[in-house]
KEKOLFI-765305 format. One line per 4 residues: their letters; for each residue x, y, z of N, C-alpha, C, O. Coordinates in nm, 4 decimals, always signed. Layout:
A> X Y Z X Y Z X Y Z X Y Z | ...
This chain:
XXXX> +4.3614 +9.6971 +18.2405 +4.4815 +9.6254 +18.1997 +4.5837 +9.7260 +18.1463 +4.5635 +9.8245 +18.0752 | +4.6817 +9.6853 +18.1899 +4.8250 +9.8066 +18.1160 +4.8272 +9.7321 +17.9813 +4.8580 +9.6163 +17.9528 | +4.7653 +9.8828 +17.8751 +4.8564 +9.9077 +17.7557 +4.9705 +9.8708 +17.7137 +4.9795 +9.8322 +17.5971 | +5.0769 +9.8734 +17.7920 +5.1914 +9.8642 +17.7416 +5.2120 +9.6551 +17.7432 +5.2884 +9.5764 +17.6873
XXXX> +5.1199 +9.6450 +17.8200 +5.0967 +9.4515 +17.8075 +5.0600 +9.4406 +17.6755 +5.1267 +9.3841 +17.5888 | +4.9663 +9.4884 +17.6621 +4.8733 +9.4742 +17.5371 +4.9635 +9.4305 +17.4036 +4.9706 +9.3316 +17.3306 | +5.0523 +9.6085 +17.4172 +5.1387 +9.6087 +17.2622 +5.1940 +9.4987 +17.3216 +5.1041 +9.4152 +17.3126 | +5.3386 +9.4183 +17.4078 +5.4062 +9.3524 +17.3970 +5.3676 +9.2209 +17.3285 +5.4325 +9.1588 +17.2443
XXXX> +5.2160 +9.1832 +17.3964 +5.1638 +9.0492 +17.3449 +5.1015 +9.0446 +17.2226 +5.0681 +8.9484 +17.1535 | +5.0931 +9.1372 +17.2099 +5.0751 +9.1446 +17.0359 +5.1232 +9.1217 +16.9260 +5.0738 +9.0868 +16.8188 | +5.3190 +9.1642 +16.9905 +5.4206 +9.1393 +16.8830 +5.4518 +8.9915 +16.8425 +5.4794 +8.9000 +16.9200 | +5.4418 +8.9857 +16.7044 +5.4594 +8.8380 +16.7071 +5.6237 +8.7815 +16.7538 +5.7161 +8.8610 +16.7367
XXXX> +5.6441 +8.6882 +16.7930 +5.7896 +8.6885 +16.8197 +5.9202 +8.7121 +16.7536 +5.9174 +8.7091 +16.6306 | +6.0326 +8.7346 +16.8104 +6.1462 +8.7974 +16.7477 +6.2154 +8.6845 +16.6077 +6.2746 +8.7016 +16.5011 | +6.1890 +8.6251 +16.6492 +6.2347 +8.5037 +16.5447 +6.1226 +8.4947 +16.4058 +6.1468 +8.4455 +16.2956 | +5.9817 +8.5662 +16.4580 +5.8990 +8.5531 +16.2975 +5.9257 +8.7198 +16.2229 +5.9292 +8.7495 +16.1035
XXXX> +5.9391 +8.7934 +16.3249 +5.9843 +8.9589 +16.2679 +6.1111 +8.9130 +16.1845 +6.1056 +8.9295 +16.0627 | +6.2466 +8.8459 +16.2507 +6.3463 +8.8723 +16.1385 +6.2877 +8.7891 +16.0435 +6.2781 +8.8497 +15.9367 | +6.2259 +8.6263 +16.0355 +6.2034 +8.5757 +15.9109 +6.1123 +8.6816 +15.8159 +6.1400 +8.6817 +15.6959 | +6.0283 +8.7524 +15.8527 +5.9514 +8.8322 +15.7490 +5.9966 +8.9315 +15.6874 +5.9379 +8.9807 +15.5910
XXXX> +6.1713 +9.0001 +15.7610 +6.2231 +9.1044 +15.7325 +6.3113 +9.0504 +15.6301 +6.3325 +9.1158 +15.5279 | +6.3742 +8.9154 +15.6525 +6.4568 +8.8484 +15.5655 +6.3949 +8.8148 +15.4526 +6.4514 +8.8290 +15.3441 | +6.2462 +8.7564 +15.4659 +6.1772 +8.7637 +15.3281 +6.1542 +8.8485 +15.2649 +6.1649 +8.8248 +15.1446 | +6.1169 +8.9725 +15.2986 +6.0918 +9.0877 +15.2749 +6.2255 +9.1442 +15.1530 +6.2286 +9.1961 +15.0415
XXXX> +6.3108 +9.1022 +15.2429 +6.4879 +9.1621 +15.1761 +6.4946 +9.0795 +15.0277 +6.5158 +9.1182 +14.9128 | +6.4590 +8.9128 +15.1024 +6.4702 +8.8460 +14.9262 +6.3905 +8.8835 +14.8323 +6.4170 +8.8729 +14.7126 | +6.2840 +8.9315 +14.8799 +6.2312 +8.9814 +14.7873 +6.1484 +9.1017 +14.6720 +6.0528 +9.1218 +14.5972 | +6.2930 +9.1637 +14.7398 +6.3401 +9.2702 +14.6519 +6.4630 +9.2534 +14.5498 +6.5136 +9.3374 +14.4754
XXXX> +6.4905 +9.1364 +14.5671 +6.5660 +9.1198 +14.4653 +6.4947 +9.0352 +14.3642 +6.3885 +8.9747 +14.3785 | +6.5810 +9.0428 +14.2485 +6.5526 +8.9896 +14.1269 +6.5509 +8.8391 +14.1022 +6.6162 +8.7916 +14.1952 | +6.5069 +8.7368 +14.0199 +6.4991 +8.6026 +14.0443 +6.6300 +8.5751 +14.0591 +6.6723 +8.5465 +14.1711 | +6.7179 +8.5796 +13.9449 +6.8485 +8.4996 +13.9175 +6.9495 +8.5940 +13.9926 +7.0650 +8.5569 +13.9716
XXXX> +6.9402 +8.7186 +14.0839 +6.9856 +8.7494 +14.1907 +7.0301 +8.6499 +14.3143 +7.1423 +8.6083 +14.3432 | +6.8491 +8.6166 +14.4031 +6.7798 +8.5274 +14.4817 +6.8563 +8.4206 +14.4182 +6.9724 +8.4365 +14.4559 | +6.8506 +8.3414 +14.3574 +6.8915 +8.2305 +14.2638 +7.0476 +8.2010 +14.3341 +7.0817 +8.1415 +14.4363 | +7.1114 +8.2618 +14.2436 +7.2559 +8.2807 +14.3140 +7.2747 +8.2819 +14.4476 +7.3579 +8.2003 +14.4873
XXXX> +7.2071 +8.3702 +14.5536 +7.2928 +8.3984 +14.6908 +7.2253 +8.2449 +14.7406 +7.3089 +8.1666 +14.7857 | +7.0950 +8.2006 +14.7365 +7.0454 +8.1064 +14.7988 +7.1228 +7.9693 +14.7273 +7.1206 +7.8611 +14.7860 | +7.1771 +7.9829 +14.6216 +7.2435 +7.8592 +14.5575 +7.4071 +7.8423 +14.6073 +7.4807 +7.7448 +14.6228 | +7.4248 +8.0024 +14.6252 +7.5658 +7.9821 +14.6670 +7.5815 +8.0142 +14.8152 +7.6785 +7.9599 +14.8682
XXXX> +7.5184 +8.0786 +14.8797 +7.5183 +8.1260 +15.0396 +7.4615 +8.0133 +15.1528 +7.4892 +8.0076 +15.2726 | +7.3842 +7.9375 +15.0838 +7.2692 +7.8997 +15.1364 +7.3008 +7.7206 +15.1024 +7.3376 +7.6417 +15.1894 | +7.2788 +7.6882 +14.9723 +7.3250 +7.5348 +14.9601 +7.4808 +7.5292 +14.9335 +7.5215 +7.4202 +14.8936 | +7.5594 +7.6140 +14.9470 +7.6986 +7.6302 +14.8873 +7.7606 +7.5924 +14.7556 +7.8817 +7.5709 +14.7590
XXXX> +7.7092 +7.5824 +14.6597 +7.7150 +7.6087 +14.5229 +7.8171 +7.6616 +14.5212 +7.8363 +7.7439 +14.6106 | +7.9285 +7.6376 +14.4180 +7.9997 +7.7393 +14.4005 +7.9648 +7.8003 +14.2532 +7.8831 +7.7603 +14.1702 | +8.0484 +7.9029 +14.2497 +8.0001 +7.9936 +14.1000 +8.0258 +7.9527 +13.9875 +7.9875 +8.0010 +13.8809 | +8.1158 +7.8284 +14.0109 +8.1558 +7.7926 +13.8482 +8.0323 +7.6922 +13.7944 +7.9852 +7.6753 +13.6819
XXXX> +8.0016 +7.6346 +13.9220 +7.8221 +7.5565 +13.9282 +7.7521 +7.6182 +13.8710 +7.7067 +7.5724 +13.7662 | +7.7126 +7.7530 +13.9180 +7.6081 +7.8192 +13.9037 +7.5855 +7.8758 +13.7787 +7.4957 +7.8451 +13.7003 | +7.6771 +7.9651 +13.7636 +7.7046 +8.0173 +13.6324 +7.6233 +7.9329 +13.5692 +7.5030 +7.9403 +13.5939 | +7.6708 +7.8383 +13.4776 +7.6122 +7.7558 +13.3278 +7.4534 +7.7283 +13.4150 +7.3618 +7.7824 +13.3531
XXXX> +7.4208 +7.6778 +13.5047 +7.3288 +7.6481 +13.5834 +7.2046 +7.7321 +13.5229 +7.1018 +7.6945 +13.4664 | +7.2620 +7.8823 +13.5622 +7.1228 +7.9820 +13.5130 +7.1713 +8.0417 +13.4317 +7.1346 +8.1592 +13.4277 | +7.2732 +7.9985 +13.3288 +7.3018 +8.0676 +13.1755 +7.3851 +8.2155 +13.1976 +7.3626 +8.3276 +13.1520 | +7.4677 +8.1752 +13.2681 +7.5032 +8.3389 +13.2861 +7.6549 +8.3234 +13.2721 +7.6898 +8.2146 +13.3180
XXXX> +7.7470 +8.3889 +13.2287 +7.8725 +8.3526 +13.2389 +7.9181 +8.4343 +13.3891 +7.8450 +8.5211 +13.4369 | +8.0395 +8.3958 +13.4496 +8.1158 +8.3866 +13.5639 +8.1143 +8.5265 +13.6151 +8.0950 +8.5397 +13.7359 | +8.1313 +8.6315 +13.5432 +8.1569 +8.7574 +13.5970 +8.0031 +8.8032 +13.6486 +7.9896 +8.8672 +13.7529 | +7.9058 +8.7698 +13.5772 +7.7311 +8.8025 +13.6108 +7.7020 +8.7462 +13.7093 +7.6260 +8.8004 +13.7895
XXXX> +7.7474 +8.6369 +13.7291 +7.6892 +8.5502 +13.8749 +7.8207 +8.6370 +13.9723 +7.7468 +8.6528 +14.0695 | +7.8755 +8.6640 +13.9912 +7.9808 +8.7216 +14.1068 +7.9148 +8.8513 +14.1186 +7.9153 +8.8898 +14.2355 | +7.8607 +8.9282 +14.0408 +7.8228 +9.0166 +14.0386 +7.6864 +9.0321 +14.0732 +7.6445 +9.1445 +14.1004 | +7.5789 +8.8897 +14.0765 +7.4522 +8.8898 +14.0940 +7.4739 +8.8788 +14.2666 +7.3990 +8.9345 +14.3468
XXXX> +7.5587 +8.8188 +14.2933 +7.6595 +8.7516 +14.4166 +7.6451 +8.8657 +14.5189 +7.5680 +8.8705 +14.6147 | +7.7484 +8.9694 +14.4728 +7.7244 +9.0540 +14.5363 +7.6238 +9.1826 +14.5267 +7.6222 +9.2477 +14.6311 | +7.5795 +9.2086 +14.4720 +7.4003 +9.3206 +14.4572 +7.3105 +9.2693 +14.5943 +7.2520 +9.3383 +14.6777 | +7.3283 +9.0650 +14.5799 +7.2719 +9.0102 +14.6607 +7.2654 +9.0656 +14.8468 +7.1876 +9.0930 +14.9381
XXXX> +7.3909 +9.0560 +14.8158 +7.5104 +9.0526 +14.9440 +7.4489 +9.2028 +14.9940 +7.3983 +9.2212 +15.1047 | +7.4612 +9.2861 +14.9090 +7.4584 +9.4461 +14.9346 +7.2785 +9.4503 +14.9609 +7.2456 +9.4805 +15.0757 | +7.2115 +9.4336 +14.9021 +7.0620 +9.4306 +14.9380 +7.0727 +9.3655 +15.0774 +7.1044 +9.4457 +15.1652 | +7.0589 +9.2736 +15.1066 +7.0560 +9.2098 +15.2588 +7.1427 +9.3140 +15.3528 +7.0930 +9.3718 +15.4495
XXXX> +7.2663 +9.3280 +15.3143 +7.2867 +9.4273 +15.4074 +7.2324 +9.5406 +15.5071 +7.2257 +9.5634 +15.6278 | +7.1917 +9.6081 +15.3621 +7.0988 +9.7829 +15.3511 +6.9845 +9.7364 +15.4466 +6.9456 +9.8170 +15.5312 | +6.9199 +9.5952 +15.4386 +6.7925 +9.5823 +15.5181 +6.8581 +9.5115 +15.6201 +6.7891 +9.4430 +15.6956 | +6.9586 +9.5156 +15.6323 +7.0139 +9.4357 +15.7701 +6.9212 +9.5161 +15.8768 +6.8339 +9.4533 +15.9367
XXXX> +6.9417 +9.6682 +15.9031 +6.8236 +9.6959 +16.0314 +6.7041 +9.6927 +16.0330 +6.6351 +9.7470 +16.1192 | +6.6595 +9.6237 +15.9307 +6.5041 +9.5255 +16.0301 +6.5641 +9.4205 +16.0332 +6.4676 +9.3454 +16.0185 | +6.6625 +9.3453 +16.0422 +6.7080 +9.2466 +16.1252 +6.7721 +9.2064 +16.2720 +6.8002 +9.1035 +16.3334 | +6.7784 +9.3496 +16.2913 +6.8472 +9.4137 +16.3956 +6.8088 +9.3799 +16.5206 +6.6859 +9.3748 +16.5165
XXXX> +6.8487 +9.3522 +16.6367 +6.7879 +9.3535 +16.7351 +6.6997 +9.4754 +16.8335 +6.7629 +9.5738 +16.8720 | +6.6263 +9.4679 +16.8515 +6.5181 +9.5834 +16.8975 +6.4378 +9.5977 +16.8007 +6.3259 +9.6437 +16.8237 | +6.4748 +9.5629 +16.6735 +6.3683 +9.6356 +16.5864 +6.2638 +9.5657 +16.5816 +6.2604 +9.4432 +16.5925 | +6.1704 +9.6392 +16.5647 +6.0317 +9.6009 +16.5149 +5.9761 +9.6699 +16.3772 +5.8644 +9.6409 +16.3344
């Protein structure tokens, strides 16, 4: 049997690589980081919500906002296409 079959069917599919890379990314961040982007990116929360929400005043959540933003980025290439 060709090897190179082998590896292909092995890989789990492209759609469970990015979910594990995307989990992977959330969770390197911090709770009330995670908290924020998934409250505001994700259910659309806005920040004036959020803020009092997880005790933080306005400038900390914009700022948890973006760290968020910037982590996902940096691991954007294992999200990448081709990657494995």
């Amino acid at each position: 049997m060709d090897p190179t079959h082998d590896r292909r069917c092995a890989l789990p599919p492209a759609s469970e690589r990015v979910w594990h890379a995307f989990l992977a990314a959330l969770d390197q961040l911090p709770p009330d980081v995670r908290a924020v982007l998934l409250l505001h990116d994700v259910l659309g929360a806005g920040l004036d919500d959020i803020a009092p929400l997880l005790g933080m005043d306005l400038p900390a959540c914009r700022q948890c906002l973006q760290q968020a933003r910037t982590c996902l980025r940096a691991n954007g290439d294992a999200l990448a296409p081709g990657a494995s």
